[in-house]
C-alpha positions, 0 to 999 in steps of 0.5 A, spaced: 639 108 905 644 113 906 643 121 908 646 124 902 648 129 907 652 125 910 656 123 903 663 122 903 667 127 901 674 126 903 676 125 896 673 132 894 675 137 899 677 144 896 681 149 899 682 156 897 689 158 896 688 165 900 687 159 906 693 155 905 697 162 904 694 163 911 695 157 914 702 158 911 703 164 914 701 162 921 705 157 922 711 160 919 710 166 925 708 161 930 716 157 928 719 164 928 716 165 935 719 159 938 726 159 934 727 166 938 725 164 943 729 159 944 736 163 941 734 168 946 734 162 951 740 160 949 744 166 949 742 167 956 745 161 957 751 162 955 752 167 960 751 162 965 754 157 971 753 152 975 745 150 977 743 155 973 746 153 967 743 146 969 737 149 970 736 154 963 738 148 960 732 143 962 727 149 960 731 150 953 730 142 952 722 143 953 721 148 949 725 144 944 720 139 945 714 144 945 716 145 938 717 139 936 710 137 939 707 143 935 710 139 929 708 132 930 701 134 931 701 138 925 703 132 921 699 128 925 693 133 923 694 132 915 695 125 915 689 120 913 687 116 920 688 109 919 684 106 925 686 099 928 680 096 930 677 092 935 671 090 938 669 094 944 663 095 949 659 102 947 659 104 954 665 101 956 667 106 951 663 112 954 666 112 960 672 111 958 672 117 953 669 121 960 675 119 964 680 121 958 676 128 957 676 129 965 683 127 965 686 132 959 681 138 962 682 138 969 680 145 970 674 145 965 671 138 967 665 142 972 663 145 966 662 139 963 655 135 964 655 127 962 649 123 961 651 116 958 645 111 957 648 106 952 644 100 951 648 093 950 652 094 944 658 091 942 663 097 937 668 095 933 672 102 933 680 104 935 679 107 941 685 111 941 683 115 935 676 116 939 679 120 944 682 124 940 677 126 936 673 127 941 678 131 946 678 135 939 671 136 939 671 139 946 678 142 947 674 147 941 668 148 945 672 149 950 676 154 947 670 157 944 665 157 949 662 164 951 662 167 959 657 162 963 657 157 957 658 149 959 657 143 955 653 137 954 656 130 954 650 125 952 652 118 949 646 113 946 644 108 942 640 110 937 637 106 930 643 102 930 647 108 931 651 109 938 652 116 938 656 122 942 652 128 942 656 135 944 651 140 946 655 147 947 650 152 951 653 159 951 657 158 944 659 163 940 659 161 932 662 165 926 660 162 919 655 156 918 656 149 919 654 146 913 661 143 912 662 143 919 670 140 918 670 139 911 674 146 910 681 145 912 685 152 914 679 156 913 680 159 921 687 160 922 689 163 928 696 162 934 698 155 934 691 153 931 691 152 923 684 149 922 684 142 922 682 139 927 675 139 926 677 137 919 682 131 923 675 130 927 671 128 920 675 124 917 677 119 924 669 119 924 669 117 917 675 112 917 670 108 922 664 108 916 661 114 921 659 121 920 660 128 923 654 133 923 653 139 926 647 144 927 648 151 931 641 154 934 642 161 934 636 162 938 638 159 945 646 159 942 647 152 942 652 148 937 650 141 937 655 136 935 654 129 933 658 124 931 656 118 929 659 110 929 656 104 927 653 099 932 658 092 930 653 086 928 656 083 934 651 086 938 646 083 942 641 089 943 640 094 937 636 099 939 
């Protein structure tokens, strides 16, 4: 039977108007940032000749392409994932997943520590969206994790289940976990609006798993988990 902890509530989420004016607010001063910029580039440019004009040019056309980044991700954030699944091996999945986080993160990797035990297990899961998911959860850590901290990694097969478990050790948490990713716009801050635990939360779920979370304030560790189901496929289910 289900844990009804872990219940779908997509169709559910709630969000206070305070949150979406915030997020609003946020997100036009972020834009502005970038349009200022870029006027005062181009005015710069115009006084411009030759190389250096080519050269201010290049940076003009990044920053432009950094906006429209910005965006792309933001409507990718707020879009329902739809998953194009395949049959994948559970520890070819881990080890693909560390080898993206190492690649993404080069200059947090040695903060991170993988232990990947995944019996015989075959997934039928999109392992792009994964990446992303779990790129999300650990560039959160990441940007969270108080001096000294440093990050956990365990992959397993558990009950029928392969798990990701995150451990943060040295993590600083404001608010409960609870409703770990399902309170979209809640904490907005520069170019972070809140949804990406909430984008995180509804990956898992399009993939009929879960996401939990559970803070220890005694030994300041968060531990994320996040859950996918073994494929019937499976040789061993342990």
């Amino acid at each position: 039977m289900a844990d009804s902890r872990f219940e779908d509530r997509s169709d559910g989420i709630s969000v206070a108007w305070s949150d979406i004016v915030r997020f609003i607010r946020q997100l036009s001063h972020d834009l502005r940032n970038h349009l200022n910029a870029i006027e005062l580039q181009s005015a710069y440019i115009s006084e411009l000749e030759g190389d250096e004009l080519k050269a201010e040019i290049v940076r003009l056309r990044g920053m432009i392409s950094l906006l429209t980044s910005a965006l792309q991700s933001l409507s990718t954030a707020v879009s329902e994932p739809k998953p194009n699944l395949i049959h994948y091996e559970a520890a070819d999945l881990a080890e693909d997943l560390r080898k993206k986080i190492e690649h993404d993160f080069p200059d947090q990797a040695s903060m991170v520590t993988w232990n990947i035990q995944c019996a015989d297990a075959t997934l039928n899961v999109d392992p792009q969206l994964l990446q992303e998911a779990l790129s999300e959860v650990l560039g959160n850590a990441f940007r969270h994790l108080a001096h000294q901290g440093n990050v956990v990694v365990a992959a397993k097969i558990e009950n029928g289940q392969f798990l990701f478990v995150i451990e943060e050790h040295n993590a600083r948490l404001e608010g409960a976990t609870d409703n770990w990713g399902y309170q979209p716009f809640r904490k907005v801050t520069a170019n972070h609006y809140g949804l990406g635990l909430h984008r995180v939360r509804a990956i898992i779920e399009a993939h009929a798993g879960r996401m939990d979370a559970h803070y220890d304030f005694n030994a300041s560790v968060l531990r994320t988990i996040l859950a996918l189901p073994v494929s019937s496929a499976s040789s061993n289910d342990v």
